[in-house]
N, C-alpha and C positions, 0 to 999 in steps of 0.2 A: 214845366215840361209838357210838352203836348199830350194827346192822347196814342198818335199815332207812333210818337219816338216810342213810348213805353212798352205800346204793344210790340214794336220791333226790338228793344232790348229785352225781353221775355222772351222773343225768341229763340234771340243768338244765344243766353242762360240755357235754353231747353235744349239746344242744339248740341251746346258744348258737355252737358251731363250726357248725353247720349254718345258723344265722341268717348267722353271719358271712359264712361262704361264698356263700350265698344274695347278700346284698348285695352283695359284692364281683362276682359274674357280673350283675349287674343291665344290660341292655341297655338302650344309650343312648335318649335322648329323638331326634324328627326333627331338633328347630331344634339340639342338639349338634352332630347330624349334619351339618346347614346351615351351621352356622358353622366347623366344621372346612373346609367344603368354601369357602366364602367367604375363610376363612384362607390356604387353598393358590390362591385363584384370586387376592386380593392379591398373593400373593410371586409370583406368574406362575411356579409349579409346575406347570403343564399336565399333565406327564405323570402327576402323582401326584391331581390332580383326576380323573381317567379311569376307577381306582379305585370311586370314590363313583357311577361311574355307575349305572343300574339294567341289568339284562337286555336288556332293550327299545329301548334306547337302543344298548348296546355291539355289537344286533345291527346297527345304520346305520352306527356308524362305530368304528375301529379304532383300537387307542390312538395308533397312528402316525401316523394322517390325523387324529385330535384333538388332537394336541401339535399337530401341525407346521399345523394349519391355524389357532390360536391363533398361534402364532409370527408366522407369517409375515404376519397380518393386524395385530397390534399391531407389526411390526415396518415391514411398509409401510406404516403410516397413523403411525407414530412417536408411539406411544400412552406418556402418561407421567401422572406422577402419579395412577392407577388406586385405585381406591376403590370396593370393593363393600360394600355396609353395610345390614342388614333390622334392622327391628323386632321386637323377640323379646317375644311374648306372656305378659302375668304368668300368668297361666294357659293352659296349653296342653291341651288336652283330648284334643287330633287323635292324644297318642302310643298311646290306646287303638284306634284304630280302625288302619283300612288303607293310610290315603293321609293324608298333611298337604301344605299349600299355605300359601306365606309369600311374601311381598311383598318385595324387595328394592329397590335401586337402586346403579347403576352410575355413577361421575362418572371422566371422562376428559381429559385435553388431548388434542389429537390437531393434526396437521399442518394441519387446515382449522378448528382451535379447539376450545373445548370442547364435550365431549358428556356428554349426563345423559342417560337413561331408568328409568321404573321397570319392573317385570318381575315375573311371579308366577310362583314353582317349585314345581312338585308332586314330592314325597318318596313311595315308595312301602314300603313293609315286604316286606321278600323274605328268605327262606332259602338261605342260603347258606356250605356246609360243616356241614349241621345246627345254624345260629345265625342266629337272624332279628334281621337290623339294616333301618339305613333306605338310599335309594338314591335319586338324584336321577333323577328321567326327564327329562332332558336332551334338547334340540332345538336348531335352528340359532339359535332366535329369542333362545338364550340370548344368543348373540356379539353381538347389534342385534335389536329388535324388529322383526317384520314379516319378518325372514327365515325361508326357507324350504329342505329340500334342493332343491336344483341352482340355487340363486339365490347367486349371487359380490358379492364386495365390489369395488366401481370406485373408481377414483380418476380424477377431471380435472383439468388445469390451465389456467390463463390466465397465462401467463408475461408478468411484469412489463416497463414498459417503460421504458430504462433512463433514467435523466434524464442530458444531455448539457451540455457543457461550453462554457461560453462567456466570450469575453473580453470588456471594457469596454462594449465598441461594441455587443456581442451576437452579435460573428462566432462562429460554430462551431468550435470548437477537439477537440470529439469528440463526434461526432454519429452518430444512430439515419441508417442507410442501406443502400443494397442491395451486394449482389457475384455475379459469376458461378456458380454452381454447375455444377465442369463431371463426366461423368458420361459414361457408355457403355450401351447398349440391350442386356440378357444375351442371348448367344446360346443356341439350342437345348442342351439339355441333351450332352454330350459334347460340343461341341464348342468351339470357343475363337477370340480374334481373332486373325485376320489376321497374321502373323509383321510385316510392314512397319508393319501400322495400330499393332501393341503397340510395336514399336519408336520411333515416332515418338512416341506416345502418353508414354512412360516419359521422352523426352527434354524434352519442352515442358511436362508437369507436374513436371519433375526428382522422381520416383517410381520407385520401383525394381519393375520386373515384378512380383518376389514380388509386390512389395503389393498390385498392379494385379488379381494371378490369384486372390489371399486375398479381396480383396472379391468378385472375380464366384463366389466356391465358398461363399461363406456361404451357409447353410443357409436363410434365406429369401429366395433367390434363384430368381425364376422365370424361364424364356426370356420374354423381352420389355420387361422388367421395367427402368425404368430404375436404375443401380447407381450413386453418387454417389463421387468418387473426390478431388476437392479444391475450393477455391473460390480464385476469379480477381478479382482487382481489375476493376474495371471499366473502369478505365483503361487496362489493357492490351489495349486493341483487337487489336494485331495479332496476338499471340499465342492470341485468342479466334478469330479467323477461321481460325489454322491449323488449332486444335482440333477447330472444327465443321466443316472440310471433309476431315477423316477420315470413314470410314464408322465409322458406329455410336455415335460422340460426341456428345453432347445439353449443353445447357447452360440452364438454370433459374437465372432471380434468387430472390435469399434474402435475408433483411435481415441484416444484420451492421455491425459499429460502422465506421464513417468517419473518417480523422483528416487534415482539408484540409491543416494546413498543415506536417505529413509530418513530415523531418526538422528543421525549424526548432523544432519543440517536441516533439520524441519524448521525450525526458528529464523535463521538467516534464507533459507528460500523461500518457505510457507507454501502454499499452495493454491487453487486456484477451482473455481467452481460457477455455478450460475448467477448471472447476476440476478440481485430482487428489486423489486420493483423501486424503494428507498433510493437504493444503488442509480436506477434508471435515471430516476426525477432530478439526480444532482450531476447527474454527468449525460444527459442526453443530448446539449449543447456539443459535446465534443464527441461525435460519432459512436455514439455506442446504441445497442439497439437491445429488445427485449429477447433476443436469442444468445447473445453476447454472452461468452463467459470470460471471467475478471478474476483478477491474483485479490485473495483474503486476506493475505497478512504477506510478511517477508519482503522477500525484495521481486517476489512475483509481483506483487500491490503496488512497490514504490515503483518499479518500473515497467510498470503496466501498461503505458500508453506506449511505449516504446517498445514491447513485446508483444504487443495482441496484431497489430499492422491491421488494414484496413479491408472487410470484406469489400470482393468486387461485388456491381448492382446494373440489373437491365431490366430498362422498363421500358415495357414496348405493349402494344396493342395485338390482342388476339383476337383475331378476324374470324366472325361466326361460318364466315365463308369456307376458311383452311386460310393461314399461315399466319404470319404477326410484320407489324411495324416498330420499329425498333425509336421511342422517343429519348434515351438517354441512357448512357452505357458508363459505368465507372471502374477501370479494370481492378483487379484484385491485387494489392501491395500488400506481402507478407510481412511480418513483425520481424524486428531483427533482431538477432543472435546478439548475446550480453556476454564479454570474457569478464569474468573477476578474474584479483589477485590470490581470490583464496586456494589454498592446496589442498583438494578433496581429501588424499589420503592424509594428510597431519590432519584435517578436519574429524578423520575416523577415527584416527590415534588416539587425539584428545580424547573426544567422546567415550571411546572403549575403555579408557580409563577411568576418566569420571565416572562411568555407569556403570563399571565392574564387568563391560559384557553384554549388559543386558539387554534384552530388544522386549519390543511390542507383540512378540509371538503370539499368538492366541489371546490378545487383549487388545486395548486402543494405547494401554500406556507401560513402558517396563516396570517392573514392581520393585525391581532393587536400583542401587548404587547411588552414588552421592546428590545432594542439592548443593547448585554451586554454577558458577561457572568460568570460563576461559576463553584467552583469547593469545595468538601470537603474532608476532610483525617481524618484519625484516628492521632492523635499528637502523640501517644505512639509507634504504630507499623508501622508509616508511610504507609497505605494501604492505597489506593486511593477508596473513597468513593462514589465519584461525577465526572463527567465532563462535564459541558454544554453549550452547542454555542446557543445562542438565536440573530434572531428567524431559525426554523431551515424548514428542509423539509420534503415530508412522504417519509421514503427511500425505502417503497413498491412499489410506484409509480414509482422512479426512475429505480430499479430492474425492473418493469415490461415494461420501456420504457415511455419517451415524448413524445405526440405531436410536433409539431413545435411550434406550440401558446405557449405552456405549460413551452417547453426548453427557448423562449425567454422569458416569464414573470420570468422566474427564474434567468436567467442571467443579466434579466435589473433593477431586482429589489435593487432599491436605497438602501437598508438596507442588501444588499450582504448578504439571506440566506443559500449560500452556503460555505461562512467564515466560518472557526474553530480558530475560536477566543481564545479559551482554550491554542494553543496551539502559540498564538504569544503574542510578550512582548509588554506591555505598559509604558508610563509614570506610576509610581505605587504614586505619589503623596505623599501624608500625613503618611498610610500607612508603608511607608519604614522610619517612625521616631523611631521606636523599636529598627531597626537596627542601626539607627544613632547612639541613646544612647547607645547601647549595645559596638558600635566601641570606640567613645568617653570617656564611662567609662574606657574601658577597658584598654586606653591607659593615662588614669588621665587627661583627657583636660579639664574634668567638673565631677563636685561632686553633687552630688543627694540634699543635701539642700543649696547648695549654691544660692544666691538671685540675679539676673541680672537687673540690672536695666533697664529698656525696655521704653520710653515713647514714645508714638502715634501711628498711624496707619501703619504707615514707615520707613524702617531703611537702611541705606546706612553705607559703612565702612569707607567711605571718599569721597573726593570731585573727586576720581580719576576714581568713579565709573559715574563721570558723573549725567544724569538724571534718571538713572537704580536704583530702590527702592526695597527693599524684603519687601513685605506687610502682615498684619496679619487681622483678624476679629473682636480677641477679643481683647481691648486695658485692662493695665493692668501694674501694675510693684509695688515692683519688681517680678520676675518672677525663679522660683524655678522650678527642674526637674517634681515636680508633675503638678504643674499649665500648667504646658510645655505644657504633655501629655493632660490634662483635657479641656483643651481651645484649643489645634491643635494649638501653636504659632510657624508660622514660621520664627521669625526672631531668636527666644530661638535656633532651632536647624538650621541653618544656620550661629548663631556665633557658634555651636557645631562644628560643621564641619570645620569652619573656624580657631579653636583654635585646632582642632586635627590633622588638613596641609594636604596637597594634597596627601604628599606618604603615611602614616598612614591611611589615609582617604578608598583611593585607598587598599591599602593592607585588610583592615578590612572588604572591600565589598567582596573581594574576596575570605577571608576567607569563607564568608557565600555565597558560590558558584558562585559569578558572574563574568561571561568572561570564564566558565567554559562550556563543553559541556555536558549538563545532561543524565544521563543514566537512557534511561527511556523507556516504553516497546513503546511507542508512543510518535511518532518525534517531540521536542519541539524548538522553536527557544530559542540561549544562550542569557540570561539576559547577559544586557549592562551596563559597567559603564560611557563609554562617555568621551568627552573629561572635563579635570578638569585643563586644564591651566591656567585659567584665575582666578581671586579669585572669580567674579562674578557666573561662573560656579562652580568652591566647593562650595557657597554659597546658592546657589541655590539646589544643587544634595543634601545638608544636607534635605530636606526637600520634595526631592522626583519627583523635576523637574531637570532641565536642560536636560543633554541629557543619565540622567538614564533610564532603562528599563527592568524590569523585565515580566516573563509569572506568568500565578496565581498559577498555580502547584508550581514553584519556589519561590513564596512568601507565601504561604501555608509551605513548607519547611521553609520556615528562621523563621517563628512564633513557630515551635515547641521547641526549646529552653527554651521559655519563658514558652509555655503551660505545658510542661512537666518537666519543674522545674528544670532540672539535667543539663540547659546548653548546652545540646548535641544537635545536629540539624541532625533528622532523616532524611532517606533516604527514598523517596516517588515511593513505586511500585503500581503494576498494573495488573499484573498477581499472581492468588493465590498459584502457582509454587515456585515463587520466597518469599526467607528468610523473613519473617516480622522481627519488629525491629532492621535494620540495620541503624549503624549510619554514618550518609554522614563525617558530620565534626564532629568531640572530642571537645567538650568543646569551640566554638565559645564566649561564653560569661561564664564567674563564675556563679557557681549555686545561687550566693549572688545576683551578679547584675540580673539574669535570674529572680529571687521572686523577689527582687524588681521593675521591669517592668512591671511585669504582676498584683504585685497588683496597679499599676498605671494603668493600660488599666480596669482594673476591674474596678477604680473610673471615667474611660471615661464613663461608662455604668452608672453607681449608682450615679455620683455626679450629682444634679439639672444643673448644668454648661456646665456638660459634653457635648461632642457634640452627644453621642449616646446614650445619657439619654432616647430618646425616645425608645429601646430596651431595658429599666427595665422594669422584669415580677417582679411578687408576687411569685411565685412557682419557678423560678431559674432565678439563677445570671448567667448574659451573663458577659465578659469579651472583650475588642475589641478594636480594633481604626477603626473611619473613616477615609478618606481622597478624595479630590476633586483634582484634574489634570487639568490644563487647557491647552489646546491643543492650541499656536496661535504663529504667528510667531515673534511677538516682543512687548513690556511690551506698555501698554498703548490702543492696541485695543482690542477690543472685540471675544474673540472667544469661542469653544465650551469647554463642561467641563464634564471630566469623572469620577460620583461618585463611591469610592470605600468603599466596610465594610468588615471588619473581626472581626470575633466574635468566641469562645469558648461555652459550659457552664463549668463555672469556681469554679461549687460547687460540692463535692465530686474529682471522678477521673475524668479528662475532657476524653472525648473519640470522641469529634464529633467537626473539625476544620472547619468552612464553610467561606469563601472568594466570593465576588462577586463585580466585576464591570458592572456598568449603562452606556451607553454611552449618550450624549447629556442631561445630569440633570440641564443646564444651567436654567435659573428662574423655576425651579420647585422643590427647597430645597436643591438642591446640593447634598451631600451625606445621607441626609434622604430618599433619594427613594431605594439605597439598604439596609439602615439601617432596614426601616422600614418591605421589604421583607424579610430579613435574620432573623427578630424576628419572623414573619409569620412562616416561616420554622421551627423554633425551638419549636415553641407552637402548632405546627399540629407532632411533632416526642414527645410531652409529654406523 
């Protein structure tokens, strides 16, 4: 190769590094620039968007006040699914000149809905570090059009209103209402109330000073200024006159939730209070907010979403000049109204009787009448009538807030008034012998007059059961499906059981829902069958122990068979929404064996023998079985005993099914203590 070729290919070598290079520094296009900056405002990089600003702009505002006032406006307007997106020119001419300008648009959700605007950015070419790129000149109206410096983002609300609860009739069961707000007038600055007035003041709000002295020293506290310190039932008249004839005590009505008929339904409504922040983080997804107040417990809780209804939300721009721009407006849809099937006054009934009367008066919880509870249903339309947890609490007090004294007397109370008893399952005892026979018949194990020969007070299947005896009350033989019933003999229905076998056995519970998860407007735990491997366990579950368990709503359900004559075993609702006489299960028992059960439980009531003889009226025929549960951990000690009764009226069309368990009726008549309130109820609804 020559000299001369070589020096010309060294050239074109030095030539073509120089092009390279050249290309590779090549400064970006504006709309690159754009879309990097559009890139970083999607992923809500704020502080790295601040960058791309131009000169001009970074002199208004600071990367500090630009991050955090993106932040905190997409965070208080709960701005989501964000979406900035321009049209990128096929030809762009503008990266020749000084300035380019592009068209964008913005799409948002936001807490008062969606927002869209479009928007035009102007890019400017500046130097900077001796290399001229592009730079957005940025302004307020980027965050929303029409903004301007010293114009802020508002937000208003229209708090939803809540929709309220009502039973059959349309009574109010928990309702939109007022309460006392009581409150203190702040004294001049240094100085404080009254040693006597604070004293008195901390005892009739059961408030502890601190708290009293922390609110009058908040920082937006002015002398004069009313300070709000708690809210008072309104019902508590006397305790509101004490209040306001302190010096400097004030008292303002407020609305807040109402619950008439107190502790007769505190467990089945519950009530309803602030959300906490816990609460927030698991339901913030579904419109809820940190002013939101949400059902605690009840069916305030379960039907929460369907009762709170959605506050209205405008969010607009306040113009430092005078007036506002309205960016996104979400009207106010109130919560809607809930009928139950329940019947407030039979709800008071029961209760009054379970509790002897009692109320919450001058405490959080009544101090007398029974532990236990009840329920009643319509047997033909399966509507739920009744639900009661005794003893129970005032849920107005709850709503309006504890004490500490107040929250520990209720929590420490040995008779747990805060159980919903209603809705978990028991040993169901004697009771569940309807069902026995209904399985038994149905499967031919045993015939209605066939005679068992039965003697003494105890009966074993063999010697393989060991010292383990299945024991009865009334001795007796021989012993026939009526006398069964009339007398509660458990050993009659544990050779039932035992002659219909474990898988038959098992199968027939089942049919009458148990191991089933019930559909029901309020969460019930599922009735248990337990384990039945042993003969000693089917022997036992024939009659309502071993490790059977049913809820009372569930054994409310398995009695309408009988009550309503057809065999069919209604479906038990709760809301007046939902279909009345729906049937759960088709034909659990023949409409033959279903009348002959039931006029056997009618002869529990009417025969002198019977064990719930003592519920024979003169003016109507009750229908029923008792049954007693003893709660202990192995046959031979002493433990406690849960009286149960169910009962009908079983003349004309029955239409009123009442069920109630007594907890601890151990020496005090065993199942006569709800026998004899379930007749009380029936002769005060004559």
């Amino acid at each position: 190769m020559s000299r001369g070729l070589k020096v010309w290919l060294l050239f074109l070598v030095v030539l073509g590094a120089g092009l390279t290079a050249a290309g590779c520094s090549k400064e970006p296009t504006p709309q690159e620039r754009f879309a990097e900056y559009i890139s970083l405002w999607n992923d809500g990089k704020f502080d790295k968007m601040y960058g791309y600003l131009s000169n001009d702009a970074k002199k208004d505002i600071s990367q500090e006040e630009f991050t955090s006032r993106y932040e905190k406006i997409y965070d208080d307007l709960q701005i989501t699914d964000l979406k900035i997106d321009f049209k990128k020119p096929k030809e762009d001419k503008q990266a020749d000149q000084e300035q380019a300008k592009y068209t964008y648009t913005a799409k948002m959700s936001s807490i008062a809905g969606p927002i869209t605007f479009t928007q035009d950015a102007t890019l400017k070419k500046q130097d900077k570090d001796d290399k001229a790129n592009w730079y957005v000149d940025w302004n307020p109206g980027f965050i929303f059009p029409g903004m301007q410096e010293g114009d802020t983002i508002s937000l208003s609300t229209v708090p939803a209103k809540r929709g309220e609860i009502l039973d059959r009739n349309g009574s109010g069961v928990a309702v939109n209402g007022q309460v006392y707000e009581v409150g203190v007038s702040a004294p001049d600055a240094g100085a404080t109330l009254a040693a006597p007035v604070m004293e008195q003041l901390s005892a009739l709000l059961k408030m502890p000073r601190e708290s009293i002295e922390k609110a009058l020293s908040a920082g937006w506290v002015k002398p004069g200024m009313f300070v709000p310190l708690k809210k008072v039932s309104m019902d508590d008249q006397e305790r509101i006159a004490q209040l306001v004839a302190l010096e400097s005590v004030k008292t303002r009505k407020v609305d807040a939730r109402i619950y008439p008929y107190r502790e007769s339904a505190a467990h089945l409504i519950g009530y309803v209070g602030p959300i906490t922040a816990d609460e927030l983080e698991k339901l913030k997804d579904k419109g809820y907010t940190s002013k939101d107040v949400i059902g605690k417990r009840g069916l305030e809780q379960v039907l929460d979403q369907q009762l709170k209804g959605e506050s209205g939300v405008k969010i607009f721009i306040k113009k430092k000049v005078g007036g506002e721009k309205v960016i996104a407006e979400k009207p106010v849809s109130d919560g809607k109204d809930v009928k139950l099937t329940i019947d407030a006054d039979l709800q008071s009934v029961i209760f009054d009787e379970m509790s002897g009367g009692s109320r919450a008066s001058g405490g959080v919880v009544a101090t007398a009448g029974e532990v236990g509870t009840a329920a009643a249903l319509n047997p033909t339309t399966g509507e739920t009538l009744a639900l009661v947890s005794s003893p129970s609490f005032d849920p107005n007090q709850a709503m309006l807030g504890y004490s500490a004294d107040e929250r520990k007397s209720v929590q420490e109370d040995a008779r747990q008034p805060l159980l919903t008893r209603f809705k978990m399952t028991y040993a169901p005892g004697s009771v569940l012998k309807p069902v026995t026979a209904a399985v038994a018949l149905g499967n031919g194990a045993i015939k209605p007059e066939e005679a068992v020969e039965i003697q003494g007070p105890k009966w074993q299947k063999d010697a393989s059961w060991g010292g383990y005896f299945v024991t009865r009350v009334h001795e007796g033989s021989p012993i026939n499906l009526e006398k069964a019933f009339v007398s509660s003999d458990n050993i009659y229905f544990a050779q039932a059981a035992l002659k219909t076998g474990k898988e038959k056995f098992a199968a027939g519970l089942k049919q009458f829902g148990f191991e089933e998860k019930p559909e029901y407007a309020y969460p019930l735990e599922t009735s248990k069958i337990g384990d039945l491997g042993r003969d000693i366990a089917l022997a036992d579950s024939g009659y309502g122990q071993g490790q059977v368990e049913m809820s009372i709503v569930h054994l409310l359900s398995a009695y309408t068979p009988f009550v309503n004559g057809s065999g069919d075993m209604m479906k038990p609702i709760l809301l007046a929404e939902e279909e009345s006489g729906q049937v759960l299960k088709k034909a659990v028992v023949s409409a033959e064996n279903a009348g002959l059960i039931a006029g056997y439980l009618r002869k529990v009531v009417s025969d002198p023998g019977g064990t719930a003889h003592v519920a024979e009226m003169a003016n109507m025929a009750l229908a029923g079985k008792t049954g007693t549960a003893e709660i202990k951990q192995k046959q031979g000690e002493t433990g406690t005993e849960n009286g149960w009764f169910v009962a009908w009226n079983a003349d004309g069309s029955p239409n009123l099914l009442v069920a109630m368990m007594v907890e601890g009726v151990q020496d005090r008549g065993g199942s006569k203590v709800p026998v004899t309130m379930v007749k009380d109820i029936f002769m005060k609804l004559k």
